[in-house]
C-alpha positions as a Markdown table, in Angstrom:
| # | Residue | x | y | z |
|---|---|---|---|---|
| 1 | Unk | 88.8 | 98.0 | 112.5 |
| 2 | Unk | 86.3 | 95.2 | 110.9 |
| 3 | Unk | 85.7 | 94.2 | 114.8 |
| 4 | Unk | 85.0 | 98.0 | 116.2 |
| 5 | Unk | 82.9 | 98.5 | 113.1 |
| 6 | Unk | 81.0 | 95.4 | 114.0 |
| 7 | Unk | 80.7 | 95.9 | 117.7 |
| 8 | Unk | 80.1 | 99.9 | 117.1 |
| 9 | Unk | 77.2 | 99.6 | 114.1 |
| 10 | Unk | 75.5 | 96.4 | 116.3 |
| 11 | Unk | 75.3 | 98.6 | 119.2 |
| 12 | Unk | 73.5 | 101.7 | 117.6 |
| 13 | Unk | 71.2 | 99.1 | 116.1 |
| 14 | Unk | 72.3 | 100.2 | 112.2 |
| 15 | Unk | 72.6 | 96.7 | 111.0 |
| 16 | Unk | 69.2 | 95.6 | 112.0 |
| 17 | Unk | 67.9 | 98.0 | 108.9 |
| 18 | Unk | 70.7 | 96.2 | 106.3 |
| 19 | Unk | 69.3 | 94.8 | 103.2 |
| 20 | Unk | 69.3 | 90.9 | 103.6 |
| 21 | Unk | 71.6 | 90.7 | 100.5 |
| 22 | Unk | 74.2 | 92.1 | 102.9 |
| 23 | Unk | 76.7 | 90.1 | 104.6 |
| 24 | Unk | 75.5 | 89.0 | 107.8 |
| 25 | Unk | 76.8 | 90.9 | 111.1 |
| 26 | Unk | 77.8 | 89.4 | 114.1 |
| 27 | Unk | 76.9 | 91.5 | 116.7 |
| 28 | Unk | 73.3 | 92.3 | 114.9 |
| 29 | Unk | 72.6 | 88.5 | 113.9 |
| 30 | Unk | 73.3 | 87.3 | 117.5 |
| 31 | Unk | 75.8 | 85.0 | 116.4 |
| 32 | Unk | 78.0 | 86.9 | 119.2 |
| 33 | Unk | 77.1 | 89.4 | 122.3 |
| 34 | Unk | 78.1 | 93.0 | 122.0 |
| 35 | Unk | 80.4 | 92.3 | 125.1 |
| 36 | Unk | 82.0 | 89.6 | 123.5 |
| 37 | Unk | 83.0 | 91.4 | 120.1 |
| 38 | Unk | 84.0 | 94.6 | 122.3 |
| 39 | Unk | 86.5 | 92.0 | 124.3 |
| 40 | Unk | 87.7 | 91.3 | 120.9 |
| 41 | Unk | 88.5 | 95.0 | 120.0 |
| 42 | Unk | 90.7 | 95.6 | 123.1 |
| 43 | Unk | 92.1 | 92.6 | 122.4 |
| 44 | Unk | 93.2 | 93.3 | 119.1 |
| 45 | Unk | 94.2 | 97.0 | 119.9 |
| 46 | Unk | 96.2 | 95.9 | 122.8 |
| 47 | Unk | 97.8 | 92.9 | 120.3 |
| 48 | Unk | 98.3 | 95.7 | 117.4 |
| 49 | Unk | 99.8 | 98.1 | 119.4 |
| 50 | Unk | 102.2 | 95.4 | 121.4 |
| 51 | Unk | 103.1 | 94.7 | 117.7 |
| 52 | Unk | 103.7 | 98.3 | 116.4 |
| 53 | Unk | 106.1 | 99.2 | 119.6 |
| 54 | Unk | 108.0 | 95.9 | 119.2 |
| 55 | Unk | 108.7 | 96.9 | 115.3 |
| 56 | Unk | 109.4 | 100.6 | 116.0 |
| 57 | Unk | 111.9 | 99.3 | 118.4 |
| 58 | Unk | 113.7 | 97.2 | 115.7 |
| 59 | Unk | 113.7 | 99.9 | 113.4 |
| 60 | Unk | 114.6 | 103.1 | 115.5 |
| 61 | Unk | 116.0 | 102.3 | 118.5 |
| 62 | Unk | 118.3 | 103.7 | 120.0 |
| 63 | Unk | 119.8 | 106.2 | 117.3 |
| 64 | Unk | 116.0 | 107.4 | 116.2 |
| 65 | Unk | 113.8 | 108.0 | 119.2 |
| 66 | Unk | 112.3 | 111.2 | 118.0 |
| 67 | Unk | 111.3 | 109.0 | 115.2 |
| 68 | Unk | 110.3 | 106.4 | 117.5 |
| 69 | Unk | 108.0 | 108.0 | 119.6 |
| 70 | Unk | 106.6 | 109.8 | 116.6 |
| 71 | Unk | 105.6 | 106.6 | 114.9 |
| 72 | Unk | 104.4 | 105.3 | 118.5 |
| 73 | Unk | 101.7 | 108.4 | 118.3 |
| 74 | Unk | 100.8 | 107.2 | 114.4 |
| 75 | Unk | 100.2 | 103.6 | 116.1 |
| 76 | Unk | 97.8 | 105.0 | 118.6 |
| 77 | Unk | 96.0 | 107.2 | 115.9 |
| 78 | Unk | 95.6 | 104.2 | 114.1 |
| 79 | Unk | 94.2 | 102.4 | 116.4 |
| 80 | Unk | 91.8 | 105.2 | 117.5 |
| 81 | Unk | 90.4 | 105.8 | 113.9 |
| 82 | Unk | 89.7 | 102.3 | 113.5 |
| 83 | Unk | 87.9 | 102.1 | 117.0 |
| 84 | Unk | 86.2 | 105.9 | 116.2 |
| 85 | Unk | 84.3 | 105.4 | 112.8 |
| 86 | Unk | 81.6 | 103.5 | 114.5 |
| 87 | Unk | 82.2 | 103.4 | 118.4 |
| 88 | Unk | 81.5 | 106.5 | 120.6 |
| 89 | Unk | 79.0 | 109.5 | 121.2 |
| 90 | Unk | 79.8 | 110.9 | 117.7 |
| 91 | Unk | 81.8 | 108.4 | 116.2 |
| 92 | Unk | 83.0 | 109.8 | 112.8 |
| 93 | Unk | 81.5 | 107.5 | 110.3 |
| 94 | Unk | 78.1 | 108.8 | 110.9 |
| 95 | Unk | 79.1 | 112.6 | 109.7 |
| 96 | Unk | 80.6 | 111.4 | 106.8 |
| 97 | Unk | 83.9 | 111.3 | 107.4 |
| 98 | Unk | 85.0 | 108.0 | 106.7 |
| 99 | Unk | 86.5 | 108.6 | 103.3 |
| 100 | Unk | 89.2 | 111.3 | 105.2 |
| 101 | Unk | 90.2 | 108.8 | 107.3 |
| 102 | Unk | 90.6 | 105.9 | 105.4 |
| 103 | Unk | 92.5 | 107.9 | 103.0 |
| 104 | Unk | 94.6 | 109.1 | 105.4 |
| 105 | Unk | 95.4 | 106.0 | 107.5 |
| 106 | Unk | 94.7 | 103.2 | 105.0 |
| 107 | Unk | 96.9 | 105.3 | 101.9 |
| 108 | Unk | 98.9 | 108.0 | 103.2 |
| 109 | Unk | 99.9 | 106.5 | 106.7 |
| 110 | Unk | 100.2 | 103.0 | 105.3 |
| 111 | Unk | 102.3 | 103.4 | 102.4 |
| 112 | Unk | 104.6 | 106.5 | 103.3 |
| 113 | Unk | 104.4 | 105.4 | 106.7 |
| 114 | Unk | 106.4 | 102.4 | 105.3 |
| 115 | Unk | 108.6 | 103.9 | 103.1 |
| 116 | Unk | 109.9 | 105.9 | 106.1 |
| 117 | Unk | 110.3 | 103.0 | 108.5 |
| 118 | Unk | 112.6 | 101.1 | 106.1 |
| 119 | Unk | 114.9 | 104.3 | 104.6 |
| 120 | Unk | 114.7 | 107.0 | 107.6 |
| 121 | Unk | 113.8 | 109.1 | 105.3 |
| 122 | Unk | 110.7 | 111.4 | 103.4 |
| 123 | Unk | 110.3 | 111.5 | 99.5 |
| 124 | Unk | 107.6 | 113.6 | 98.8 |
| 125 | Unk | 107.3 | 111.1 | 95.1 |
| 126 | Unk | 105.8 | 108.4 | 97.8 |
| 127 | Unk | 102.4 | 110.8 | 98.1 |
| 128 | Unk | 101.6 | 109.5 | 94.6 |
| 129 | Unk | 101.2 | 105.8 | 95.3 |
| 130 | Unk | 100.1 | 106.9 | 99.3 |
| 131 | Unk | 97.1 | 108.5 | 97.3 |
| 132 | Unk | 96.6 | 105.7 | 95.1 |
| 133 | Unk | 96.0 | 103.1 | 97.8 |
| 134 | Unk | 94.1 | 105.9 | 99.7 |
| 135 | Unk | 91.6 | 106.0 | 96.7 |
| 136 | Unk | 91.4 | 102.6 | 96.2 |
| 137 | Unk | 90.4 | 101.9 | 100.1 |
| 138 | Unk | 88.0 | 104.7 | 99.7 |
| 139 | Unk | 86.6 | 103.0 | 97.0 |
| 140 | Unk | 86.2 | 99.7 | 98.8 |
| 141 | Unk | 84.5 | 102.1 | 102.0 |
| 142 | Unk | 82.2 | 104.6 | 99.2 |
| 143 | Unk | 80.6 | 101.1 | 97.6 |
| 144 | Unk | 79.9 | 100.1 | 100.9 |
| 145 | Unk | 78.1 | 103.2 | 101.9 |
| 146 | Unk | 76.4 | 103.2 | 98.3 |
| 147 | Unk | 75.4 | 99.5 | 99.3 |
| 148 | Unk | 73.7 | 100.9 | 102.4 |
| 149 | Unk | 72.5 | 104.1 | 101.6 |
| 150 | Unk | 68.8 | 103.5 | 102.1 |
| 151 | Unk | 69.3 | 101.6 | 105.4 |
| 152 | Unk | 71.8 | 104.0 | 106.6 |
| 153 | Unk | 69.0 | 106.7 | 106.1 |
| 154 | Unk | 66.8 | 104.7 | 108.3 |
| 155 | Unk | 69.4 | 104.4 | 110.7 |
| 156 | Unk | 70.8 | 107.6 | 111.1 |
| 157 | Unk | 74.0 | 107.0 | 109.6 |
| 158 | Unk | 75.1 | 109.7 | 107.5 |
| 159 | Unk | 77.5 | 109.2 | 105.6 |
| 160 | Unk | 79.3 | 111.1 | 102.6 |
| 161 | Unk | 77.5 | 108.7 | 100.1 |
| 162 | Unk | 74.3 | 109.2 | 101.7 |
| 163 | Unk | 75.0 | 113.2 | 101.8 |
| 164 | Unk | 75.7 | 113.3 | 98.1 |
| 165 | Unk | 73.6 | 111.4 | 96.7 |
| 166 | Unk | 73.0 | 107.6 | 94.9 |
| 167 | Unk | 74.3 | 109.6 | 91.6 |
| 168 | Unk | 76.3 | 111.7 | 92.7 |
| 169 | Unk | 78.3 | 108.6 | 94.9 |
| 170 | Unk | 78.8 | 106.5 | 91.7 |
| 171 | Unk | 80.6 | 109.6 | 89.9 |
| 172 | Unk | 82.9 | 109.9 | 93.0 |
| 173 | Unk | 83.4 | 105.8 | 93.0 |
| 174 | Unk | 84.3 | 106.3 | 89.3 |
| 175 | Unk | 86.9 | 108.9 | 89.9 |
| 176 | Unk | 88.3 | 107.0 | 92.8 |
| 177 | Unk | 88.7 | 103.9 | 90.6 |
| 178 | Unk | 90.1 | 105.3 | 87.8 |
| 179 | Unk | 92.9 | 107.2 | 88.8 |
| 180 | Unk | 94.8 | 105.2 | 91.0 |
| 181 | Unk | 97.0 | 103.6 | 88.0 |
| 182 | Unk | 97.6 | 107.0 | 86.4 |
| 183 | Unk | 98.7 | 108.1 | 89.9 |
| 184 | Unk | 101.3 | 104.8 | 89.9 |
| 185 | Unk | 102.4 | 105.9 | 86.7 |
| 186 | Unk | 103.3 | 109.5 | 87.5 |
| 187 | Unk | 105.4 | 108.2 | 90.2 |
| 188 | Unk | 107.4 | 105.5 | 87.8 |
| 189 | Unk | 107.7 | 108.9 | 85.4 |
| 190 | Unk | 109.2 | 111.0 | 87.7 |
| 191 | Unk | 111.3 | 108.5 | 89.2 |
| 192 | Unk | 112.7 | 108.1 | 85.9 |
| 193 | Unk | 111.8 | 104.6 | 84.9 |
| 194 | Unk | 110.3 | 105.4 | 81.3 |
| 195 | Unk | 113.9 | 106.0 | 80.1 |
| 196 | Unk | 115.3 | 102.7 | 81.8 |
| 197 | Unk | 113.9 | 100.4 | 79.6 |
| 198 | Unk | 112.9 | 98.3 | 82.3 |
| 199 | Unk | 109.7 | 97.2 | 81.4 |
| 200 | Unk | 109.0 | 95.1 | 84.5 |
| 201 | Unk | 108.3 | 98.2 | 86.4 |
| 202 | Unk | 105.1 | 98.4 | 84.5 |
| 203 | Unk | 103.9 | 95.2 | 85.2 |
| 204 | Unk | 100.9 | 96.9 | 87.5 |
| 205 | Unk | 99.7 | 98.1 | 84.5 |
| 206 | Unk | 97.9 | 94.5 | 83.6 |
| 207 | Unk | 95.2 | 95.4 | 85.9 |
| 208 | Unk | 94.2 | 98.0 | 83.5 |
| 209 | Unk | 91.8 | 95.9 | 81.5 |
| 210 | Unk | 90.2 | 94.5 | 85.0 |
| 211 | Unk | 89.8 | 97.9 | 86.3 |
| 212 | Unk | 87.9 | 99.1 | 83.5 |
| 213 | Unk | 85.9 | 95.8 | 83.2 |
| 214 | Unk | 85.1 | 96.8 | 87.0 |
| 215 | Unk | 83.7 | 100.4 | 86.9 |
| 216 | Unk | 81.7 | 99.2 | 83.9 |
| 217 | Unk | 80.0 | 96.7 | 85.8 |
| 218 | Unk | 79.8 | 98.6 | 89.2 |
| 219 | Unk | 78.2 | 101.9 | 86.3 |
| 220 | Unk | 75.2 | 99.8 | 85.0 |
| 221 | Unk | 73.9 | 99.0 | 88.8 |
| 222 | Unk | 71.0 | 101.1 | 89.3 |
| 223 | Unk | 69.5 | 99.3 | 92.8 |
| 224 | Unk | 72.3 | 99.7 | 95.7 |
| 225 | Unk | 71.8 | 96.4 | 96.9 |
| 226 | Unk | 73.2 | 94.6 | 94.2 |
| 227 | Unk | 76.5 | 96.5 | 94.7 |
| 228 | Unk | 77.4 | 94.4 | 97.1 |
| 229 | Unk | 79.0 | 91.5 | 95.0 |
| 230 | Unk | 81.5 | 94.1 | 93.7 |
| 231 | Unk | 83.3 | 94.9 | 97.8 |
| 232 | Unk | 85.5 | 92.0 | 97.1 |
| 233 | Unk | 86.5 | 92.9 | 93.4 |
| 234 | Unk | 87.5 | 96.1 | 94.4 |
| 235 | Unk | 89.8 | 95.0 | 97.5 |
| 236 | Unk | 91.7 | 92.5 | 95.6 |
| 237 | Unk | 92.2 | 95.5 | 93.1 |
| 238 | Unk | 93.7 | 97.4 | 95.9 |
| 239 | Unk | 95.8 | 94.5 | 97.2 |
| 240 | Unk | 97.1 | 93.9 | 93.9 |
| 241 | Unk | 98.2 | 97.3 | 92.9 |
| 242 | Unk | 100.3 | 97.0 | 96.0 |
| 243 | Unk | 101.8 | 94.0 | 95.3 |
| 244 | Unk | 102.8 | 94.1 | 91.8 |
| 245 | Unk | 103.6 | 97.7 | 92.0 |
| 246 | Unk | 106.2 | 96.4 | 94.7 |
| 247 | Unk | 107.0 | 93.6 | 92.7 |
| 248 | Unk | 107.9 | 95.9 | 89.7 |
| 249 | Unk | 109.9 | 97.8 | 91.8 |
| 250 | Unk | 112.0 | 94.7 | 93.1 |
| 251 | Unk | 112.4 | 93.0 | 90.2 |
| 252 | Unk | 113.7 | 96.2 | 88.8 |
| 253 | Unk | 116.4 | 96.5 | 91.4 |
C-alpha cells in the first residue's frame, strides 16, 4: 500500500507540492522512475496474494471452501484498496475516502478477519477491538492528511481532512485517539474479565498515560507541517495496543 501510494501520488504530481519537512518521496524526488516503483507494486500484490492463498489453504482446505474462497475475495479487496487510494482515474483518496477504507481493511478486516481464520467462527465482541485498530490506523492516515492539507489543496487532493477543515480535522484526530482503549476495555468487560481477577488482561492499559501525553502534544500544533514528527508516535501506539492487548489475552489463558 506504502508502494501504490508512492507510485500513485508521484504520478499525479501531488508530492512535488509537499512541504520540505515531509519525508522525502521516491517516485517525486527521482530517487526511483515511476515504472520502476509500479514493477514494485505488482510485485508485491502478486507476492501478497501468493501468500494469502497459500495460508487460506492451510486453514480451510478442504472441509471450509466456502470459507476459503470467501477469504480469497477479502485478499483481492485488499489488495485493490491498497492499489485504489492513490492509483487510477478516480482513485479514492482524492474524494476523501481514505478513512472508510482504512477502517475497514486495516481494523475491521485485519483483526476479525483474524479471529475468524484461527476459530472458524464470528463473535460479534471482536467489532470492539476491529474498531479500535480501525481508529487508530485512521488516526495515523487523518495526521497525515492534516500534515498535507495545504499542499493537497494545491494539488487537488481532497481529502476528508482537507474537506472539514484544519480545526475541524484535529477534533476528529482527538476522538480517534481517545477511544480506542475505552473500546479495548468494553470488550475485556463483556467478556467477563473484570470479575476474573486477572489483572494481566489489563496490561494495555499502560499506554494510557502515553496516549494522553500524545493528543496533548499533537493539540498545541497550530502549523500542519510540524505534525509530521508525531506519524510515527501514533503507529507505534497502534502496534502496541495490538500486541499487549494480545499479550494480555495470552498470558491470561
Amino acid at each position: 500500500s506504502n508502494y501504490a501510494n508512492d507510485y500513485g501520488d508521484g504520478v499525479k504530481g501531488t508530492d512535488t507540492q509537499r512541504a520540505s519537512e515531509a519525508e522525502a518521496r521516491a517516485v517525486a524526488s527521482g530517487k526511483i522512475t515511476a515504472k520502476q516503483m509500479k514493477n514494485a507494486v505488482i510485485l508485491f500484490s502478486v507476492l501478497s496474494f501468493v501468500a494469502t492463498v497459500a495460508l487460506l489453504y492451510v486453514a480451510f482446505f478442504p472441509n471450509y471452501m466456502k470459507e476459503f474462497y470467501i477469504f480469497i475475495g477479502l485478499g483481492v479487496a485488499c489488495i485493490l484498496a491498497a492499489i485504489g487510494y492513490t492509483v487510477g482515474k478516480r482513485p479514492y483518496g482524492y474524494m476523501g475516502l481514505g478513512d472508510i477504507f482504512v477502517f475497514i481493511f486495516f481494523g475491521l478486516v485485519s483483526v476479525c478477519g483474524s479471529y475468524f481464520l484461527f476459530t472458524k467462527s464470528f463473535s460479534w465482541d471482536m467489532l470492539l477491538p476491529g474498531t479500535a485498530i480501525g481508529m487508530m490506523s485512521m488516526a495515523v492516515l487523518n495526521l497525515n492528511n492534516m500534515r498535507d492539507i495545504e499542499s493537497d489543496k494545491l494539488s487537488g487532493k481532497n481529502s476528508f481532512a482537507l474537506r472539514i477543515g484544519f480545526k475541524n480535522a484535529m477534533i476528529y484526530e482527538m476522538i480517534l485517539l481517545q477511544l480506542p482503549l475505552i473500546l479495548i476495555l468494553m470488550f475485556l468487560a463483556v467478556n467477563g474479565f473484570f470479575q476474573s481477577q486477572n489483572y494481566y488482561v489489563f496490561i494495555v492499559m499502560i499506554l494510557m498515560l502515553p496516549l494522553m501525553k500524545l493528543r496533548r502534544q499533537i493539540m498545541a500544533v497550530k502549523n500542519p507541517k510540524e505534525l509530521d514528527q508525531f506519524l510515527k508516535h501514533i503507529g507505534i501506539m497502534t502496534f502496541m495496543i495490538a500486541i499487549l492487548t494480545a499479550l494480555g489475552l495470552n498470558l491470561f489463558h
